[in-house]
N, C-alpha and C positions, 0 to 999 in steps of 0.2 A: 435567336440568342443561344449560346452556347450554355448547358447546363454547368453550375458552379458545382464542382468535386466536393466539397465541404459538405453538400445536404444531398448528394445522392445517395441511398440507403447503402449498407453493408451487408451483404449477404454471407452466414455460417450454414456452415449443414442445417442446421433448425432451429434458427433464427435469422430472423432480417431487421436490424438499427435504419431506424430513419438518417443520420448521418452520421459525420465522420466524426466528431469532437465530444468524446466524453468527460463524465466528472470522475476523475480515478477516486483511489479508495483513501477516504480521509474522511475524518469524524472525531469528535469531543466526547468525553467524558459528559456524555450528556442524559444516559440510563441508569438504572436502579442495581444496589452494590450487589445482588444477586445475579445479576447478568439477564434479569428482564427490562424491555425495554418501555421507552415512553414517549409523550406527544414529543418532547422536545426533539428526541432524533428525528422525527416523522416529520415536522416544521423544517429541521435541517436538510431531509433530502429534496421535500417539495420543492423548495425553493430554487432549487438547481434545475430540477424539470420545469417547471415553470421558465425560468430562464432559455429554456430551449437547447438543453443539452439531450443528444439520443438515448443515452443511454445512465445508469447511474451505478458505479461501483460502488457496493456500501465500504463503511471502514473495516480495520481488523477484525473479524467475526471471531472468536475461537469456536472449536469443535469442543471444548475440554474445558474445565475451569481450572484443571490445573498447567492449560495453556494461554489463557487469558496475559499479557503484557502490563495489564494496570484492571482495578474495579470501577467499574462506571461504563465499560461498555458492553452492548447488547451480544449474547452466546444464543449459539444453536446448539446448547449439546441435551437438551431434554426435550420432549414433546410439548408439553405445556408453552416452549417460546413461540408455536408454531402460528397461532393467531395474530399474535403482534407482528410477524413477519409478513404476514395475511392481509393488515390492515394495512403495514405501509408500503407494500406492492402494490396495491387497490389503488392508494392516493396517488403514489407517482403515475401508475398505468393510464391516469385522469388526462397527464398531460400530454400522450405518446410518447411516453419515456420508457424505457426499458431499466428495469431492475436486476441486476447481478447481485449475489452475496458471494463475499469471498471468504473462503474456508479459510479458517487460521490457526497455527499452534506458534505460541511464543521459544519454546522448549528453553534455553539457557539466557533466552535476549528478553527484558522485560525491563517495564521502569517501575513499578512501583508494584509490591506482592502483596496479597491479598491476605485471609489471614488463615485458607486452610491450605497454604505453605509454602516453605522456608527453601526451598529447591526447585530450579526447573527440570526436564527430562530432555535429553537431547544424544546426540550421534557420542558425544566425547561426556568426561568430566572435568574436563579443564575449563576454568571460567572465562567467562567475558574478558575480553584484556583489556576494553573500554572501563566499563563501570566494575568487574570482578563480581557480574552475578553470581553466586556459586550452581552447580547444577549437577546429576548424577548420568551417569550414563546410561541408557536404555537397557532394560534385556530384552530379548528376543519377547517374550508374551509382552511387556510395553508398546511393545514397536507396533505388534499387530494390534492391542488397542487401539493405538494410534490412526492406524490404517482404516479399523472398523469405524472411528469415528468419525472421520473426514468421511467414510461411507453413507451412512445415516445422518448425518448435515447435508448434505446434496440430496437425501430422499428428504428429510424436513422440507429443505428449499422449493423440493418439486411441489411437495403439500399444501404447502403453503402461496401456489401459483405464483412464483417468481420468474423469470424467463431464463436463468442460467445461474452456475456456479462459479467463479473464479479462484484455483489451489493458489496461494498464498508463497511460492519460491522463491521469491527473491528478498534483500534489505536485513538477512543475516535471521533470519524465523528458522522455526524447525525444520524446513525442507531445504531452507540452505544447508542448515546445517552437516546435511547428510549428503549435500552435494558437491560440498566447498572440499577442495583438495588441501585449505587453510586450517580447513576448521574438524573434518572428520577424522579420527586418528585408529579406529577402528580395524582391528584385525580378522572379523569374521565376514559373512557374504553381503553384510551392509556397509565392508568399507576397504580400502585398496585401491583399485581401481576403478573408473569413469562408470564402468558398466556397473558393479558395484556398489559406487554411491549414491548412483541414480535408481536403484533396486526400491528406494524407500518409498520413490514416490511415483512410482509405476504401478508398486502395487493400492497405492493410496488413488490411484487412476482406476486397476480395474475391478477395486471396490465401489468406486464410485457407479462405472457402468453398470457392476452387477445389481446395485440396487437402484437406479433411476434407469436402465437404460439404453440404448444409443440413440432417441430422438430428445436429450436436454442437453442444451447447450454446457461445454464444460472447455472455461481455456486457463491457463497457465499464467502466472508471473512471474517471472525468471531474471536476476541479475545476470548478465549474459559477460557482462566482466565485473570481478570481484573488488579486486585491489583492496584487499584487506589488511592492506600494510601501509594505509595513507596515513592513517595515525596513531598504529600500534605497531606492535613488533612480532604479529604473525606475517607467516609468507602472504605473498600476492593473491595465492586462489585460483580460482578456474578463471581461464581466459574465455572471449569470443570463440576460439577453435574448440572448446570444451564443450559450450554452450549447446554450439551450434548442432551437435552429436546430441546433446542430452535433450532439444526439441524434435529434431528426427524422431526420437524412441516415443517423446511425447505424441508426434503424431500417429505413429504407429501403433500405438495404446488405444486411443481412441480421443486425444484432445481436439476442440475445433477450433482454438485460434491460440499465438502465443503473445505476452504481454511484455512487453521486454523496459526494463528497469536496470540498474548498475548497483556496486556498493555490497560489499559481503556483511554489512551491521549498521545499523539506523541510530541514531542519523550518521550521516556519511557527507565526507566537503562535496562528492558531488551526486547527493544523495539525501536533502534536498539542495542543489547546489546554490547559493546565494553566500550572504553576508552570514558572519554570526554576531548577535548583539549581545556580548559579554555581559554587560550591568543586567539584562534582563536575561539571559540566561541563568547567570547566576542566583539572581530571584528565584528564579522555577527550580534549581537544580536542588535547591536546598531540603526539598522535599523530595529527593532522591538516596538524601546522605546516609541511610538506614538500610538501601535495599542492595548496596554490594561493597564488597572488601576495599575497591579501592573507588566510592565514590567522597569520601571523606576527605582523601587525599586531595582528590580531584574538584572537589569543594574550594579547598584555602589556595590550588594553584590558580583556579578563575579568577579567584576572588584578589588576588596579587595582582600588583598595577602592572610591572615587571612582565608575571609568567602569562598572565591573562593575556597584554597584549602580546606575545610570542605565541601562544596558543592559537590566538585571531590567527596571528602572518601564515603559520602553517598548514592551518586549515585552508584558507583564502590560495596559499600557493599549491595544495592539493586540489583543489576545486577545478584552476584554470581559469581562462577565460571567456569561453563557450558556456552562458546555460540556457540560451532556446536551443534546443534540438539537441542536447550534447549525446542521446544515444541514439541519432541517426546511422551512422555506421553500423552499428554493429544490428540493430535491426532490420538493414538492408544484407548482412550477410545473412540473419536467420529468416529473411525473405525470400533470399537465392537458393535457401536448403531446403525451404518447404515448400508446400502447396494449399496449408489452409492461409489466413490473412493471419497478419502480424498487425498487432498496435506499439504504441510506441511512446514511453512518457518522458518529459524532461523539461519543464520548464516553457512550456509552447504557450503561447499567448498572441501571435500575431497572424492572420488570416493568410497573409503572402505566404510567407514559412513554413504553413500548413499545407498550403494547397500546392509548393513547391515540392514537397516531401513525398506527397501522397503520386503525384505525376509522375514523379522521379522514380515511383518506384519501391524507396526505400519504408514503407511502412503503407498502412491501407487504411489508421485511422491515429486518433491521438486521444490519447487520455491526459485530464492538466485538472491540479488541484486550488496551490494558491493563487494563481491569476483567476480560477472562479471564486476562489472564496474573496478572493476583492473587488468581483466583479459579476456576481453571479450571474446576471445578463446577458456574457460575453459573447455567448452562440448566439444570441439573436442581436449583438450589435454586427456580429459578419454577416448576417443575414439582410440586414440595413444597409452594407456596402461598406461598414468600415474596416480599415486594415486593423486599427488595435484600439482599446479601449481611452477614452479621453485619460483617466486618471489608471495608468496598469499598473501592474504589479510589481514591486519596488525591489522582490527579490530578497528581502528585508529577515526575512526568518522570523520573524517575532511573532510569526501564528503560530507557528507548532513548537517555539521556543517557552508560551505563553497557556498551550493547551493542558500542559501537566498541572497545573492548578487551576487554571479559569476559563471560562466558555472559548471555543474557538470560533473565530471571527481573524477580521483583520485589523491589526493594531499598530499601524500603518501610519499615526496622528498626521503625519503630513498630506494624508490621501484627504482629508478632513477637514474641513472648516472650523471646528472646533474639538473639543473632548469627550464633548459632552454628544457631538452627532456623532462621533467615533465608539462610545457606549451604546450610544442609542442602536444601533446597526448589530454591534455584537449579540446586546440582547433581546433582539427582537425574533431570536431562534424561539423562544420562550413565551411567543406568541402565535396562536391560541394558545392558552393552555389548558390542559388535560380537563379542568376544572368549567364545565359550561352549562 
């Protein structure tokens, strides 16, 4: 019998994944407002290893708390978080999963600020033109902050026996920001041109080496096309052909694999591509209306029967029609530039499709978030022989629509026999808990 592509391991310079299908980086507001963390996250990743995923990207991590996106989730930027990262590398490692933590800085993109401040740090000063975060521009000794810190997060990581790093570039964070031809407007050696904008996080690469390294694992996630004009009124961004140049220099740095993602600012129509549920959007959003100049605005047009639904059409006709696999292409051009393996996220949830992908060529492994969060099993239902999950994933947005104020889960009620088994599920992250 011919070995199934899906569960034959992944081999990086210094690491090996038992298979092809992992849990990308996604997580809840489920740690303590200091940026330590707690059983609940630990419950949330098990659960995926268990499941039978290789590998497990954690969510946003910042380096920084004044790179932190929202309070509630777990930082690497002081020594003391290094046990807790200790403990929940130990639990997944139980199941042969492998633990990633991905480095993260919010710089100008963030939903909800914290309360020691009122500004992000990033490549420009120009705000968000989604929500109007306001933010300041870097100077040069920021920048290297910056740099040192992503450093000492990947030597934490190593400390705390984790089996790799993942830099956090793409979805409109601080290493887009310095990379996006949209977003940087910078006249000194971190901004102009490609080589340039890519300078930020090169060096953000060989600090990482100088402090862990060249035997720990370290890859990239990269919007490999921007289109940062799908519903605002900056330019397009760095295309594929930008991309493709700025993972060569990655390889050449010293990264071992690249993680390829779209979308120059989060959320994005195809980015994560699905539906958008307005009424419950709107719900969550209102708890944004404080953290930028124009989320106020951007409150009463949701909330309008009118602008709400033109808002949908837009989005939905920015999206497309393609969301399993929609960043196959261009994953397969940063396949054909490089020579470590490429992963590849968007929406995957069907075994065929995977295993079509991976033969074809265009990518060497898959990373998928909400189809495991509504099915957290899902690797070990392809490993049963099915092509997709009895009840998958609806595509629906109402998990990460629903995260900014409440447990993440899938909130899917039609997946559901009732309300009440659709609670039951979300908050069973919350079990054990910490208390035993």
């Amino acid at each position: 019998m011919p070995t199934d592509i899906l569960f034959e391991p992944i081999k990086f310079r210094s690491l090996e994944v038992k298979n092809r299908v992992w849990r990308s980086n996604v997580s809840g507001r489920f740690d303590n407002y200091d940026g330590s963390g707690n059983q609940a996250r630990i419950n949330w990743e098990v659960k995926f290893a268990k499941g039978g995923a290789g590998a497990i990207l954690s969510s946003f991590v910042p380096v920084l708390m004044r790179g932190r996106i929202m309070p509630g989730y777990a930082t690497i930027d002081r020594d003391d978080t290094i046990p807790f990262w200790r403990e929940l590398g130990k639990r997944v490692h139980e199941h042969d999963c492998k633990f990633i933590l991905q480095l993260s800085h919010g710089g100008r993109q963030r939903d909800i600020q914290g309360i020691e401040w009122d500004k992000g740090l990033s490549s420009t000063d120009k705000p968000d033109p989604l929500h109007g975060f306001e933010c300041e521009r870097m100077t040069k000794g920021q920048i290297q902050e910056a740099v040192e810190a992503f450093g000492e997060g990947a030597r934490r990581a190593r400390d705390a026996g984790l089996d790799g790093v993942e830099l956090h570039g793409a979805n409109g964070y601080l290493i887009t920001q310095f990379l996006s031809s949209a977003i940087n407007d910078r006249t000194d050696e971190y901004g102009g041109s490609l080589e340039n904008r890519a300078r930020f996080v090169l060096e953000v690469v060989r600090a990482i080496r100088r402090k862990v390294g060249d035997d720990f694992h370290l890859q990239m996630k990269i919007s490999t096309t921007e289109l940062c004009n799908a519903m605002t009124r900056e330019p397009r961004g760095n295309t594929i052909k930008d991309s493709v140049e700025v993972c060569k220099w990655l390889q050449q740095a010293g990264v071992d694999a690249i993680h390829c993602s779209t979308g120059g600012y989060f959320a994005h129509p195809r980015n994560p591509a699905g539906d958008l549920p307005i009424e419950e959007f709107v719900k969550a959003y209102d708890s944004m209306v404080s953290s930028g100049a124009k989320t106020y605005r951007n409150y009463r047009l949701l909330r309008g029967k009118l602008t709400g639904r033109l808002f949908r059409q837009r989005w939905l006709k920015e999206r497309g029609d393609v969301i399993e696999g929609l960043n196959l292409a261009d994953s397969h051009a940063v396949k054909k530039a490089v020579s470590i393996p490429v992963l590849c996220t968007g929406g995957f949830q069907t075994a065929s499709v995977i295993r079509k992908a991976i033969d074809a060529g265009q990518c060497d492994g898959v990373t998928i978030a909400r189809s495991l969060i509504a099915n957290p099993n899902l690797v070990e239902l392809f490993r049963q022989g099915l092509d997709r999950a009895p009840k998958p994933c609806s595509y629906c947005n109402r998990c990460l629509v629903q995260v900014v104020e409440n447990p993440l889960g899938c909130y899917d009620a039609a997946r559901f026999d009732s309300r009440e088994e659709m609670v039951r599920e979300i908050m069973s992250v919350y079990q054990p808990s910490a208390f035993q």
